[in-house]
N, C-alpha and C positions, 0 to 999 in steps of 0.2 A: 130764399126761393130755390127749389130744388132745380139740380138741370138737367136737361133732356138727357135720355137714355142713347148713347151713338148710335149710328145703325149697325157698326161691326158687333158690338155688343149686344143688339137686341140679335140680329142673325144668330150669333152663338148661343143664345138662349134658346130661340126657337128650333136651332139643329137639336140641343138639351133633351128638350121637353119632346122633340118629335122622337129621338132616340129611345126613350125612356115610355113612349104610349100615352103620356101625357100631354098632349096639346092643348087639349083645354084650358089648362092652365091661363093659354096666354091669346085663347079664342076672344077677348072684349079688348085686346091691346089697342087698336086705334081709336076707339070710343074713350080713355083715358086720358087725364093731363097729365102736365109731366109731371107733379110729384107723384102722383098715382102712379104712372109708368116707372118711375125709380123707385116707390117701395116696393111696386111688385116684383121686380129687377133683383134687389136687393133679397127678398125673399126664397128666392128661385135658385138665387147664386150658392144659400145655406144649404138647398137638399139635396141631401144624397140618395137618388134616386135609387141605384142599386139595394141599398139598404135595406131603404122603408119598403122596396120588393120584396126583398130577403125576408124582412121581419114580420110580414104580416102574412106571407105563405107558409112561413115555421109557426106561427101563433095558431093560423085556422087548421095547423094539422096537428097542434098537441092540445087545443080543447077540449075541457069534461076531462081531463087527467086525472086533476088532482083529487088525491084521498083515496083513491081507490087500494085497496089491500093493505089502508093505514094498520100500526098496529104503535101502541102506547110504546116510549121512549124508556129508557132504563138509564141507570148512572149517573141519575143529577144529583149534585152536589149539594149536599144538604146545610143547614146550620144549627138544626134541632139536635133535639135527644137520637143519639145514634149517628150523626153525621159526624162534620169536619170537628178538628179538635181545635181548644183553644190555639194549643202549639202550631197546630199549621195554620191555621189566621194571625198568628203574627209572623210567622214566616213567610205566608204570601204577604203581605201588608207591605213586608219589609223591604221584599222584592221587588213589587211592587213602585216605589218610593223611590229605589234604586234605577231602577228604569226611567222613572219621569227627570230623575237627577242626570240622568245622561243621555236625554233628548233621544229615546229608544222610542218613547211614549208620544202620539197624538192625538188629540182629540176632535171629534169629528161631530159636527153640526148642523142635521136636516130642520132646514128651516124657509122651504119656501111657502108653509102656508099665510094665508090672509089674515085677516079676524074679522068676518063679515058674520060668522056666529055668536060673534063674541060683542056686537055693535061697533066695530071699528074698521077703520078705511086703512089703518094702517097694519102691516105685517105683526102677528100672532106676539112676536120677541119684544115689541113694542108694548106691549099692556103692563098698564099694572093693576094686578090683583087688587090690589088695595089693602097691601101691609100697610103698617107703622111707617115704616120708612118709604115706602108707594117710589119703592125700585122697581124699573121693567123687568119681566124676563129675565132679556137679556143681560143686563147688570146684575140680577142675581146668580148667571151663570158665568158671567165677566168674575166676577169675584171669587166665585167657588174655585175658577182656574186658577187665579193670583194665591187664593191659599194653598192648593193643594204643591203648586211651583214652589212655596215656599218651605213650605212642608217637608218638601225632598228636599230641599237643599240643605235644611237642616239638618237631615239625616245624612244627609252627605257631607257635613263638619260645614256647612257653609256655601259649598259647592255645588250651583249646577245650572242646566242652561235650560233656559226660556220654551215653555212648554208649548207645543205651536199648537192651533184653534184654525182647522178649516172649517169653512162656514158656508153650505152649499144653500145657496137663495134662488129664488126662481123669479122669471122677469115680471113675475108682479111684485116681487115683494124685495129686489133688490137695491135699486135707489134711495128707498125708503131706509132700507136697514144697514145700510153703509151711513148715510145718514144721520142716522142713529147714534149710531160709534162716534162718527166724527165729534155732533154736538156735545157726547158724554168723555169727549176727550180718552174712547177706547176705556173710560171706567179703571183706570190704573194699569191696564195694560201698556207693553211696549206695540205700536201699530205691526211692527215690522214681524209678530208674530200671529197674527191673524191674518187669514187670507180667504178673501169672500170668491167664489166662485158660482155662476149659475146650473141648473139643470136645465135639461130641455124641452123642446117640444116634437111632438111628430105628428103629422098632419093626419087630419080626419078623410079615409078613405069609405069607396063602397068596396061591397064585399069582393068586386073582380079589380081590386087593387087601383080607383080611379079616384085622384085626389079630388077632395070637394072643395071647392069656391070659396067662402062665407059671403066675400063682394066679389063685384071682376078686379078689385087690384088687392087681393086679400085672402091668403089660402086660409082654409079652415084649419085650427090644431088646437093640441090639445096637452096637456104637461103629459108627460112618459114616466109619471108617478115616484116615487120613493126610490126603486129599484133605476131611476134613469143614474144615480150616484153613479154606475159604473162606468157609462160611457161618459157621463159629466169627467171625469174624473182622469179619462183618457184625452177628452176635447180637451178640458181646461188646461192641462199642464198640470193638475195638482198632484197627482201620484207620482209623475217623474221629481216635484220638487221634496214630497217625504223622502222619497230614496234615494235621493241627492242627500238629504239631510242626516240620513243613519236611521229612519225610522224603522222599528221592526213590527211594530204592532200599534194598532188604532181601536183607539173605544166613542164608537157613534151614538149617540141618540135623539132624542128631538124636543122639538123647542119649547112644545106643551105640556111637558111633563115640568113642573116646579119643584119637585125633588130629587133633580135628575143629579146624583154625584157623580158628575163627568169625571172622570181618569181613576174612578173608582180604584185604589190602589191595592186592594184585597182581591177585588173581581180580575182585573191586570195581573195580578201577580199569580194568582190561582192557574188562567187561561195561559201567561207563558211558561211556566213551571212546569206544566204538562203539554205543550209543546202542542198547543191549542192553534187551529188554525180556524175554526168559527167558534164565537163562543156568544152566549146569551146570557143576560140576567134574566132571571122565572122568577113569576109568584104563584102559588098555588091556587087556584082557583075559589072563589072568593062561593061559589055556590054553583050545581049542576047547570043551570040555565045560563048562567051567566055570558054574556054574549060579548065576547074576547077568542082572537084566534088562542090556538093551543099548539103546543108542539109534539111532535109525532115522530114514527118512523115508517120512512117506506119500506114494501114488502124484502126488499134488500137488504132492510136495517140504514140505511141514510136517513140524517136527520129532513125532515119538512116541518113546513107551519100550517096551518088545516085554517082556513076562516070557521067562525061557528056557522055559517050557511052549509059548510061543506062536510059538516060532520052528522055521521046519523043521530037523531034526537037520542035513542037507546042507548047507544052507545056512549054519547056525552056523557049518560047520567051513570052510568055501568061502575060498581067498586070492585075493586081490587080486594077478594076479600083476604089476601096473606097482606098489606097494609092498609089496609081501611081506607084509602083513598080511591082520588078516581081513576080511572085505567087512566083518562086523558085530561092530566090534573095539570099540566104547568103554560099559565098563561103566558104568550108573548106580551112584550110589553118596550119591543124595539130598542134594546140596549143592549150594542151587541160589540163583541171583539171581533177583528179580523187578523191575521197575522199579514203583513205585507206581502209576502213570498205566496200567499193563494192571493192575494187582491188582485195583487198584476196579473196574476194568471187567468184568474175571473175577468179581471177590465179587457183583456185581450179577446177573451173569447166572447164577451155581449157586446164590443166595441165593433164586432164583422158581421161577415155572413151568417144568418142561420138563429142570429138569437130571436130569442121566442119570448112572447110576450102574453099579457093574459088580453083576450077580448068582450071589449066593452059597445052591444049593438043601440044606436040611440040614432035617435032623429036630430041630424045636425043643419043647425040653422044655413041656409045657403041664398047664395045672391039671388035678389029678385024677392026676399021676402019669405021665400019658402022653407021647406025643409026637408031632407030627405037622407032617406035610411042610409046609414053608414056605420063604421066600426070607430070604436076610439083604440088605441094602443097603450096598455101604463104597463107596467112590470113594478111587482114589489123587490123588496130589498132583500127578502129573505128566499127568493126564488134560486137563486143558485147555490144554497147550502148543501144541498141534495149531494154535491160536487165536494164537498169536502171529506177528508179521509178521519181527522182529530175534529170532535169536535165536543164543547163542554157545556153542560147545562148547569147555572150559579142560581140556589136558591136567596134570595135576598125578604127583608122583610117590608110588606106593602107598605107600613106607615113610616117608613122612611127613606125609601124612595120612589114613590109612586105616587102622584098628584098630578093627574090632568088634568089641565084646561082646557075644554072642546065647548061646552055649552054654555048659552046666553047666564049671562050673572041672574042671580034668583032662583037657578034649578039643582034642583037637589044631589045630582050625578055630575060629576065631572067637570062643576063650571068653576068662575075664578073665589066662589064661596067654596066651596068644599075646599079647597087647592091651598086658600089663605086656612081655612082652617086648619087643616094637617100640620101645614110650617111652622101655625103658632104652637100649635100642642106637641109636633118634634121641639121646638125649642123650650116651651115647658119640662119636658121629661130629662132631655139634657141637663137643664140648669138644675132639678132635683135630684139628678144623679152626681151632681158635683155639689149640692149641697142647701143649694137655695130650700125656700120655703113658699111653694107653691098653691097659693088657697085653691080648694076645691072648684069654687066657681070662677076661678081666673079666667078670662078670655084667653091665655098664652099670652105666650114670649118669643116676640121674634130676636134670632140669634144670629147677625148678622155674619158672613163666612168668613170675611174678614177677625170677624173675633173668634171664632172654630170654625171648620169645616165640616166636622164629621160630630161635632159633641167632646173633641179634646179642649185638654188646656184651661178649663172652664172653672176647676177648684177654687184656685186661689180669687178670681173675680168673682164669685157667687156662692160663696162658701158664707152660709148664714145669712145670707140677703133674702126679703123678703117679695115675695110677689104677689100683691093682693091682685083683689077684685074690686072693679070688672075690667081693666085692661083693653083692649090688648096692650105687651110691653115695648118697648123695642131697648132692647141692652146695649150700655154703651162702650167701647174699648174701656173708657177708666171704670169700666162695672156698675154704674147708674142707669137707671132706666128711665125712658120719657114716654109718656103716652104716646 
């Protein structure tokens, strides 16, 4: 049973909240019990009022910004006819390799959504598609990390340390995905290099900055989106412990993507070789309408991300006629480098006064049943790119790394059908590029990362193996396959 709130302690709340214009807050206090009095206590104690002042008077005054004098990006890095050369993908590769060998490298994991799309109560990292092997997620990005660790150290004669995995969850979906780990014994990880941290939230105001209710012992809020990484990142302790650790550089992505090659060692090596301080993997757009942000430049020439809401229809569709592509051809697809030396400097300046956020106007549920006009606060992830001086665009190819999962199983875009199907037919082409014998109608081959990561190493075990139909396979370390 919870106990009562002191009275020095409610006093100092109520000086808090009267300081700050906020009274309301704690206007139903003597109509509440005492657990109600201590959660609302507790809750009042987390905000910083100054802040959410700050941030929501900088937000209502750089609205309707974005996009205005976009103009199409230059200099992404290609893989096609006319781009990078073999020679330099194995030299980034290489370096790449050499980085994760000497704990320069970490990899960074947004992953607070749910899967309430997807029919499930539990957090997104939690499903399984529904391979051959019906590993969550997370276990298949558990593993990609254990290969790639290994990877480097091989190239590094044997040599190298433990590749660290932050894993920023949000308080719906943390519990559950610590969880997770534990039951899966961390999936062959060492624990002690993973470290879960959450994102936040910041309360649902109205427009003249007056926090709203949801109950009387219950403020309204709301997650602070994708881009809350930065101040997550400054609360939690986690950035102080990369740079404790020697990190120089991080490769983020997120959890719905199932062909995500976290610590991408070509993408890493390419972004610090050029002394990249934000870098993105790009796909080229899949078709004019296609409704994916895109990346841009401001009339400055700074990189930004455009939602497709925020681009002119014309102009989406507009080619390029000296390359036949589109003027605003490369989609985001949130896999990004940061260099450490802009992150702290980023975390510093969205961690204060003044950061700016995008605004979200909704009817927010409020005590007594009602509802009533207010703002939400999120900031994406990609909003302070604008800020960087280096910055690289990596074209990669969609069917191998790009498999969302967003939508309920059965539909045709982006759910855990499409997502299984990619993995299986990435692992089909692999095993036929080392040798296997792939019938036409095969369902695929899943190729567990544990036995490649990337499609290496695959010769000598699949070299003349067959893989009928219908499948699906799942390959085994000794080279055998089991339905």
């Amino acid at each position: 049973m919870a106990t009562a709130v002191a009275t020095d302690s409610y006093a100092e709340l109520k000086a808090r909240t009267k300081a700050a214009g906020q009274q309301q807050v704690l206007e139903d206090w003597d109509a509440l019990t005492p657990e109600e009095q201590a959660a609302l206590a507790s809750e009042v104690k987390d905000l910083d009022f100054g802040f959410i002042r700050s941030a929501l008077t900088a937000s209502l005054a750089s609205a309707g910004a974005a996009g205005e004098g976009a103009k199409p990006v230059a200099g992404v890095v290609q893989l096609g006819a006319g781009g990078a050369t073999d020679e330099e993908r194995r030299g980034w590769r290489d370096l790449g390799l050499r980085l994760v060998a000497e704990g320069k490298v970490a990899v960074l994991l947004l992953a607070g959504g749910q899967g309430t799309r997807l029919g499930s109560k539990l957090p997104k990292g939690c499903y399984d598609i529904g391979l051959p092997s019906h590993k969550s997620l997370f276990q298949l990005q558990a593993e990609r990390l254990l290969a790639l660790q290994r990877l480097a150290a091989q190239a590094g004669g044997g040599q190298g340390k433990a590749l660290q995995w932050f894993i920023m969850t949000s308080p719906f979906t943390h519990a559950d995905t610590v969880a997770h780990f534990e039951a899966g014994g961390y999936f062959g990880l060492d624990k002690a290099q993973v470290t879960f941290f959450q994102q936040g939230f910041l309360p649902c105001m109205t427009e003249e900055g007056q926090i709203i209710m949801e109950t009387s012992s219950k403020v309204a809020k709301a997650p602070d989106g994708n881009g809350g990484l930065y101040r997550a990142l400054h609360v939690s302790g986690a950035l102080a412990a990369m740079q404790a650790a020697g990190v120089e550089a991080l490769d983020v992505y997120c959890v719905d993507n199932s062909l995500a090659r976290l610590g991408d060692p070509e993408f890493v090596g390419c972004c610090y070789a050029r002394g990249t301080q934000v870098g993105a993997r790009v796909l080229a757009k899949a078709h004019p309408e296609e409704k994916v942000g895109v990346f841009a430049a401001t009339p400055e020439g700074r990189l930004q991300v455009l939602e497709y809401s925020e681009l002119d229809p014309a102009k989406a569709s507009s080619i390029d006629p000296a390359t036949g592509q589109l003027y605003f051809n490369w989609s985001n697809i949130c896999m990004h480098y940061f260099s450490i030396d802009w992150l702290a400097a980023t975390v510093k300046a969205l961690s204060g006064p003044g950061a700016a956020y995008h605004i979200a106007r909704k009817a927010i549920p409020s005590k007594g049943g009602s509802k009533t006009p207010g703002v939400k606060l999120e900031m994406f992830i990609f909003d302070p790119f604008a800020t960087a001086d280096k910055t690289t665009l990596f074209e990669v190819a969609r069917e191998d790394h790009f498999g969302p999962v967003k939508n309920a199983p059965g539909s045709d875009t982006d759910s855990p059908d499409t997502a299984r199907a990619l993995l299986l037919a990435q692992g089909a082409r692999w095993a036929a590029a080392a040798g296997a014998k792939v019938a036409q109608d095969s369902a695929g081959l899943e190729v567990p990362a544990l036995v490649s990561y990337a499609g290496e190493g695959l010769e000598g075990l699949v070299g003349g193996l067959e893989v009928a139909a219908p499948g699906p396979w799942l390959l085994g370390a000794d080279g055998r396959l089991d339905a």
